[in-house]
C-alpha positions as CSV (number, residue, x, y, z in Angstrom):
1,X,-42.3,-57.3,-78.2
2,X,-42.1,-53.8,-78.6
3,X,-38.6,-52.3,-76.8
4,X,-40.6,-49.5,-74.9
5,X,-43.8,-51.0,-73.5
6,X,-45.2,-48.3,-71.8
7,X,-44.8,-46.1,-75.2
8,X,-46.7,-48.9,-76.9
9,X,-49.6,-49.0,-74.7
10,X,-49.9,-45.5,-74.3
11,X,-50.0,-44.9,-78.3
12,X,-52.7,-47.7,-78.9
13,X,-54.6,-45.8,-75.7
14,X,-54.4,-42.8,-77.3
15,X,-56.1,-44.2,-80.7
16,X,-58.8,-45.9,-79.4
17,X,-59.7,-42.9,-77.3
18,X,-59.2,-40.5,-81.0
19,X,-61.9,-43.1,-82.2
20,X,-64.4,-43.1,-79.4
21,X,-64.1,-39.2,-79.4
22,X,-63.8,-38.1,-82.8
23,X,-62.7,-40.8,-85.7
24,X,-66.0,-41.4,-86.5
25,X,-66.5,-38.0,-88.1
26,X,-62.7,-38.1,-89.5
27,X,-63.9,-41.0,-91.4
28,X,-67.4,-39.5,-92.8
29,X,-65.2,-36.9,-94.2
30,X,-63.0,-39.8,-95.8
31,X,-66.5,-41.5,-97.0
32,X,-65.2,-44.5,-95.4
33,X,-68.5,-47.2,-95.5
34,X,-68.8,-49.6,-92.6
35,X,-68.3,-47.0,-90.1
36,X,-70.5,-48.6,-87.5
37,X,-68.9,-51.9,-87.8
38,X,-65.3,-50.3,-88.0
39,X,-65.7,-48.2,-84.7
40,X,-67.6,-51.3,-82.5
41,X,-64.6,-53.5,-83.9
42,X,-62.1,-51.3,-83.8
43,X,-61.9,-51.3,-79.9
44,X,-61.4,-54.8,-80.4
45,X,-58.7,-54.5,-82.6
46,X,-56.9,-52.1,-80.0
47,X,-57.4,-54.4,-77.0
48,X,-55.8,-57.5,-78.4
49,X,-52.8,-55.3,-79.3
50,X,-52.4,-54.0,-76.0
51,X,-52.6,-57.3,-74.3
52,X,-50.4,-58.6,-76.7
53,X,-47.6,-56.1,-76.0
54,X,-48.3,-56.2,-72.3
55,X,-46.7,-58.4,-69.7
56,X,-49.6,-57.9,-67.1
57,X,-52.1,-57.8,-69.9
58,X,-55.3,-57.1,-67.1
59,X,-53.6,-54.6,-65.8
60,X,-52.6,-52.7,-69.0
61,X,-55.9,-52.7,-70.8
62,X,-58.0,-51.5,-67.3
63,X,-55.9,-48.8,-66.7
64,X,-56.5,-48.6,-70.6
65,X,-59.9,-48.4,-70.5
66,X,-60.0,-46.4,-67.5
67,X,-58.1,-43.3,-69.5
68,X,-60.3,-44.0,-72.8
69,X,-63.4,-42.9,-70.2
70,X,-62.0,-39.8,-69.2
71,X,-60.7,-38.6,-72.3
72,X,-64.3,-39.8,-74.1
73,X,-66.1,-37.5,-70.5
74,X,-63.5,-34.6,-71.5
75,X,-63.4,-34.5,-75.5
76,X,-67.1,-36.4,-75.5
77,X,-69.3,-34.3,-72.9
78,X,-72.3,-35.2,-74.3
79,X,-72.0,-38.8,-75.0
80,X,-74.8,-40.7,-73.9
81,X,-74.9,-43.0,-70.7
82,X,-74.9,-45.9,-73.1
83,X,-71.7,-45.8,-74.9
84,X,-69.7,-45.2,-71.7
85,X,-71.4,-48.4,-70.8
86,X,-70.4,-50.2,-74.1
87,X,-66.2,-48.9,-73.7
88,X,-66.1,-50.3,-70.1
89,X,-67.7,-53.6,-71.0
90,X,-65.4,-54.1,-73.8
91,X,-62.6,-53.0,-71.8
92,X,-63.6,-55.1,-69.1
93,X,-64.7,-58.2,-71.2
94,X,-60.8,-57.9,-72.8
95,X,-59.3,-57.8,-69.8
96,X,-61.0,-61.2,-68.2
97,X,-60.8,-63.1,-71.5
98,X,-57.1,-62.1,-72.2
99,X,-56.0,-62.8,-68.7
100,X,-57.5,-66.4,-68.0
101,X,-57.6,-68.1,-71.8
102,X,-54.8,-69.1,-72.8
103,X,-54.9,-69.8,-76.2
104,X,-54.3,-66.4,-78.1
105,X,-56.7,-67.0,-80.8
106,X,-59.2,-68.5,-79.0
107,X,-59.4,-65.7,-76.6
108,X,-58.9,-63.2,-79.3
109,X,-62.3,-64.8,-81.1
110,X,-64.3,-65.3,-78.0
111,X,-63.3,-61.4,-76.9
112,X,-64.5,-60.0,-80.3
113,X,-68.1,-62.2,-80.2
114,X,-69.0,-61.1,-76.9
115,X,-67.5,-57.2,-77.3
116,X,-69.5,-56.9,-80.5
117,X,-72.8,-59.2,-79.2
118,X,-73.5,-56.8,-76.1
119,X,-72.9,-54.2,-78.5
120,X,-75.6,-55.3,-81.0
121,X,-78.0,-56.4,-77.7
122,X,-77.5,-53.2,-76.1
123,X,-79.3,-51.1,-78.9
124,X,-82.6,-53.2,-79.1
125,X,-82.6,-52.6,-75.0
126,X,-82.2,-49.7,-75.1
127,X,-85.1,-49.3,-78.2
128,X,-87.1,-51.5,-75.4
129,X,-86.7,-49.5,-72.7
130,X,-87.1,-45.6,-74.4
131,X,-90.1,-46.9,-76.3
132,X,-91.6,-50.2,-74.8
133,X,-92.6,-53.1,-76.3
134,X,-94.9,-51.1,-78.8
135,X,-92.0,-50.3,-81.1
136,X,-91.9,-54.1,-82.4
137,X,-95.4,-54.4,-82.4
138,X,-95.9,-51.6,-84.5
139,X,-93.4,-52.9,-86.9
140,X,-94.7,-56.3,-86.5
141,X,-98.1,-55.1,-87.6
142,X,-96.6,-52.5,-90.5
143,X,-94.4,-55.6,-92.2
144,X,-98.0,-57.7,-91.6
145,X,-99.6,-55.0,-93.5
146,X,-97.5,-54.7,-96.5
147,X,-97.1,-58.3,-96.7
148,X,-100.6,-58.6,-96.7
149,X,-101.2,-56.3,-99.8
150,X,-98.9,-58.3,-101.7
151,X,-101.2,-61.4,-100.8
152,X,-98.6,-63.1,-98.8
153,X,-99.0,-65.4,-96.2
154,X,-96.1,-65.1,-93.4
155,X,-97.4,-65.9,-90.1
156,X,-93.4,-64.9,-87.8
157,X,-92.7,-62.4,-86.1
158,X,-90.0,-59.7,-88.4
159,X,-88.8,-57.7,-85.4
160,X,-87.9,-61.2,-83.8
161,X,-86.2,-62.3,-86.8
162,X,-85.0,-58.6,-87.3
163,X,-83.3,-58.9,-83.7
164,X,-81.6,-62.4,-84.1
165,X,-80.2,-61.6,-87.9
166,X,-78.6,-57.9,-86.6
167,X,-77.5,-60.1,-83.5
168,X,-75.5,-62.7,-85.5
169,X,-74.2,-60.4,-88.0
170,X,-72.6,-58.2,-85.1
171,X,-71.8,-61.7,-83.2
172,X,-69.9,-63.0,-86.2
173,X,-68.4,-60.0,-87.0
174,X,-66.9,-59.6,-83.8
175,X,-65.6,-63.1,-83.6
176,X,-63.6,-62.7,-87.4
177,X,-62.0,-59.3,-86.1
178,X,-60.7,-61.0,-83.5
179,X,-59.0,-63.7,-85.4
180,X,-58.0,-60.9,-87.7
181,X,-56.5,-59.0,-84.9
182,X,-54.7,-62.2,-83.5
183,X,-51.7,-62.4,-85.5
184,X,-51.8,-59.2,-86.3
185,X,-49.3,-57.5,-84.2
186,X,-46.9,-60.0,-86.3
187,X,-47.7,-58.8,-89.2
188,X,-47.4,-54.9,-88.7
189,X,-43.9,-55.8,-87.6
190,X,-43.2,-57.4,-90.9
191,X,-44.2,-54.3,-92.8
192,X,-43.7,-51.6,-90.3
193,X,-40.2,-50.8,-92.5
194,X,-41.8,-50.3,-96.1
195,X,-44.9,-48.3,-94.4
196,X,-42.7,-46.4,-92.4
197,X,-40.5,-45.6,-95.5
198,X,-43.3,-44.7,-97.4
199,X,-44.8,-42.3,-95.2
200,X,-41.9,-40.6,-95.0
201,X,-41.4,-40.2,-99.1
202,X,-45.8,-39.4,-99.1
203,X,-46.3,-35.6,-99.7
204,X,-49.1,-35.6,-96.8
205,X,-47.9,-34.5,-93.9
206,X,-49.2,-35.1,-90.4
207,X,-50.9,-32.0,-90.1
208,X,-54.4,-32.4,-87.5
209,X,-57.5,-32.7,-89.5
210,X,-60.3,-30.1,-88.3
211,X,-62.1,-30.9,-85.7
212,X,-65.8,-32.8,-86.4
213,X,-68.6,-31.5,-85.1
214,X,-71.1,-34.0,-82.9
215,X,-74.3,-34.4,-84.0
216,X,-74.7,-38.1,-82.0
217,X,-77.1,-36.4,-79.8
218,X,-79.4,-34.7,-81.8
219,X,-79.4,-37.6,-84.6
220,X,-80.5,-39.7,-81.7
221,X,-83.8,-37.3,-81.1
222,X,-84.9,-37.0,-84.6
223,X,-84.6,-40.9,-84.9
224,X,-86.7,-41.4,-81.6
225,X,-89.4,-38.7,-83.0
226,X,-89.6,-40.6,-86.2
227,X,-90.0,-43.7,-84.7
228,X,-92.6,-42.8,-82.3
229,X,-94.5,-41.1,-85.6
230,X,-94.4,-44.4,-86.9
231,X,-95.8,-46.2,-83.6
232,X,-98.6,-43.8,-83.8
233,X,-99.2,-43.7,-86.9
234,X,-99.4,-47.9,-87.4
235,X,-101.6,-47.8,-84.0
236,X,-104.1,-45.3,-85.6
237,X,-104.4,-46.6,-89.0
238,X,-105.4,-50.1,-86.5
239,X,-107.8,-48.3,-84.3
240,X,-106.1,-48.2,-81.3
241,X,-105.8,-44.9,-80.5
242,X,-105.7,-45.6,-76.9
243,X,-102.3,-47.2,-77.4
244,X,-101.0,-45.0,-79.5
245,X,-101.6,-42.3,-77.1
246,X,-100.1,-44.6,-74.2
247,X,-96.7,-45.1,-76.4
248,X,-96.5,-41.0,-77.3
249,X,-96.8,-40.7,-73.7
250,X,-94.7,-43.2,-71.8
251,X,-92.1,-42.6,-74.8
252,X,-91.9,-38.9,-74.3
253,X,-91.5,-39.5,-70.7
254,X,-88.4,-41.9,-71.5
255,X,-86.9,-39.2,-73.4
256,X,-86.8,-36.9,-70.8
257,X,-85.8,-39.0,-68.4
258,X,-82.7,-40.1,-70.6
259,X,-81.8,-36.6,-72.0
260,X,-82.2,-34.3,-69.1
261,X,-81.7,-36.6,-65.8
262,X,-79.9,-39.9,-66.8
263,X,-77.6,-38.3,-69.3
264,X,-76.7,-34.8,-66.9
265,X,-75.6,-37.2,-63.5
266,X,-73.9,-39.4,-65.7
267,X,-72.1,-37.1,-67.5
268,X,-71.7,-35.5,-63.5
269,X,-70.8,-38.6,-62.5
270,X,-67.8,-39.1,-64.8
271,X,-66.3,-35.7,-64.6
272,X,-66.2,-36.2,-60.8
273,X,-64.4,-39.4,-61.6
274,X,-62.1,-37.6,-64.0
275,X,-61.1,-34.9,-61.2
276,X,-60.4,-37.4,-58.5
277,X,-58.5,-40.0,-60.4
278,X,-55.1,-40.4,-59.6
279,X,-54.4,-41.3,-63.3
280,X,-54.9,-37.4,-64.5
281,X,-51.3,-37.0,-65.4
282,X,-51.4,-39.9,-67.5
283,X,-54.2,-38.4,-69.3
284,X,-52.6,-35.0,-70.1
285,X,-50.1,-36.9,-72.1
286,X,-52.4,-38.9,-73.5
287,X,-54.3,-35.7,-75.0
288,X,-51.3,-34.3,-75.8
289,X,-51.3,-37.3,-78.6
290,X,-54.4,-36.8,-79.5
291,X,-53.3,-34.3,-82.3
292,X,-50.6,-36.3,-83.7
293,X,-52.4,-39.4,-84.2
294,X,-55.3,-37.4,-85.9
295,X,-52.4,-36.3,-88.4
296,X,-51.7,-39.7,-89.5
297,X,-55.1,-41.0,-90.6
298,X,-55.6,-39.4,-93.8
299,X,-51.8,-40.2,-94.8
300,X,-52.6,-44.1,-94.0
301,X,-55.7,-44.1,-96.1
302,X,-53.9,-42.4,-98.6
303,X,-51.0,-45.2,-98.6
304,X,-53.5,-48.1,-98.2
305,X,-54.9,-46.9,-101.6
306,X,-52.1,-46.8,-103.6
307,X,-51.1,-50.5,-102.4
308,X,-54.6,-52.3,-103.0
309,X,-58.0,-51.5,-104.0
310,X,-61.7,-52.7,-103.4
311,X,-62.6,-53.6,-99.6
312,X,-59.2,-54.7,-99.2
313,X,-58.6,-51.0,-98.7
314,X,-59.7,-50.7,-95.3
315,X,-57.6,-53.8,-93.4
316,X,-55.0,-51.7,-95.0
317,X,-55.7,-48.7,-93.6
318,X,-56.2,-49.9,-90.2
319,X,-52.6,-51.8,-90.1
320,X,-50.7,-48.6,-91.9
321,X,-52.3,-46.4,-89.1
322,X,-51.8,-49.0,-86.4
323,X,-48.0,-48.8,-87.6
324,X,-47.6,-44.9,-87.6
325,X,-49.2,-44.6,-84.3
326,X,-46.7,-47.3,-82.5
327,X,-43.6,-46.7,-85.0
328,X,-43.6,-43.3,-86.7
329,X,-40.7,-40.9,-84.6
């Protein structure tokens, strides 16, 4: 175990609230690919760490998850309701599986299926509920269309099969970081020495990077206006304007309801929170890192490429960071 506990837990905090409030854009500026899969499992990654060098290891990664909020409300203001939802589930969803399986790996593997399933499931809901059912239908009868100009006969539904393939893919993925992340608390102690040595000898320093703007919110508008172009435009070229008109409607209607109600009293909601929360000094130190650990991102990336190359790369990375975040003085 790691001599000073509550330093441990309170770094790997502080990382997985630099990724859910600004890593993302740190690695678009890198070019790094992947970077949906890396930021859903990289959560994982962080849990099984803290319950790993935690002795009450429900307790740690709740009062965990509760500080990743806040600092995600403070740095993240406009964050949707959605991915609050998404960091307490996986918070929560560590927390149980940790606490009452006992086998390490076979915790670690359930916790990254289900962490990465809901987060997979979540997105198609959400598609469901901002645009109805008319979104797969429309792309039901678009895929029919263009399979039907190539004189093929395929009588399945795509957005079903579109559904369970993104589905598994997330599921599995999920389930192999978790084995990943299993031993690997072993392993960064086996190399923190030579990383450590390395950095220190590596001519980047661990200067912050500049800040990243967010664009999550407005990406998310222009995707819903192009997708309710499309629902329009597949119901008109079938002649059903009627239900065209119906999804422009209720759709616009869902959007309003999610950007300027939902999104303002949840966002009210967790500021409130933040202000009454007896954890608040916990979370000025925790900011107070936030700096820092941005510093060390671009020298780990750095490192991980002059000791491998290809995909290998990016394990790399995430166990040289992981080791200046818990090690580096």
């Amino acid at each position: 175990m790691i001599s000073d506990e509550h330093r441990a837990k309170m770094r790997l905090t502080a990382l997985w609230a630099l990724s859910e409030s600004g890593l993302g854009g740190m690695m678009h500026a890198f070019k790094i690919p992947f970077t949906g899969f890396f930021l859903g499992g990289f959560a994982i990654v962080v849990i099984t760490l803290i319950a790993q060098v935690s002795k009450h290891s429900f307790k740690s990664i709740m009062q965990a998850t509760a500080l990743v909020l806040m600092v995600k409300a403070v740095a993240s203001p406009h964050a949707p309701p959605m991915a609050y939802i998404a960091v307490g589930f996986q918070g929560l969803a560590g927390a149980v599986l940790y606490q009452f399986v006992p086998y390490r790996y076979l915790a670690a593997i359930l916790f990254g299926g289900v962490a990465l399933f809901e987060s997979a499931v979540q997105k198609f809901l959400v598609a469901t509920l901002l645009f109805g059912k008319s979104i797969w239908e429309a792309l039901d009868t678009f895929v029919s269309s263009i399979l039907k100009d190539l004189s093929v006969v395929a009588d399945f539904s795509f957005s079903f099969w579109l559904i369970a393939v993104y589905t598994a893919g997330y599921t599995l993925w999920g389930m192999l970081l978790g084995w990943w992340s299993a031993g690997l608390f072993n392993r960064l102690q086996q190399n923190k020495e030579a990383i450590l040595a390395q950095f220190e000898n590596t001519s980047v320093g661990a200067s912050p990077l500049a800040e990243m703007q967010n664009s999550k919110r407005m990406n998310k508008l222009w995707m819903s206006l192009i997708v309710l172009c499309l629902i329009v435009l597949v119901f008109a070229l079938s002649n059903q304007l009627n239900k065209a008109a119906y999804a422009f409607v209720r759709t616009i209607a869902a959007l309003m309801l999610l950007f300027w109600v939902i999104t303002p009293l949840v966002q009210w909601c967790v500021q409130y929170w933040v202000k009454r929360n007896k954890q608040t000094g916990a979370l000025v130190v925790l900011m107070e890192q936030l700096p820092e650990l941005k510093g060390y991102v671009k020298p780990a990336l750095l490192l991980a490429k002059k000791q491998t190359r290809g995909l290998a790369i990016y394990p790399k990375f995430i166990q040289n960071l992981l080791i200046l975040t818990l090690y580096a003085k």
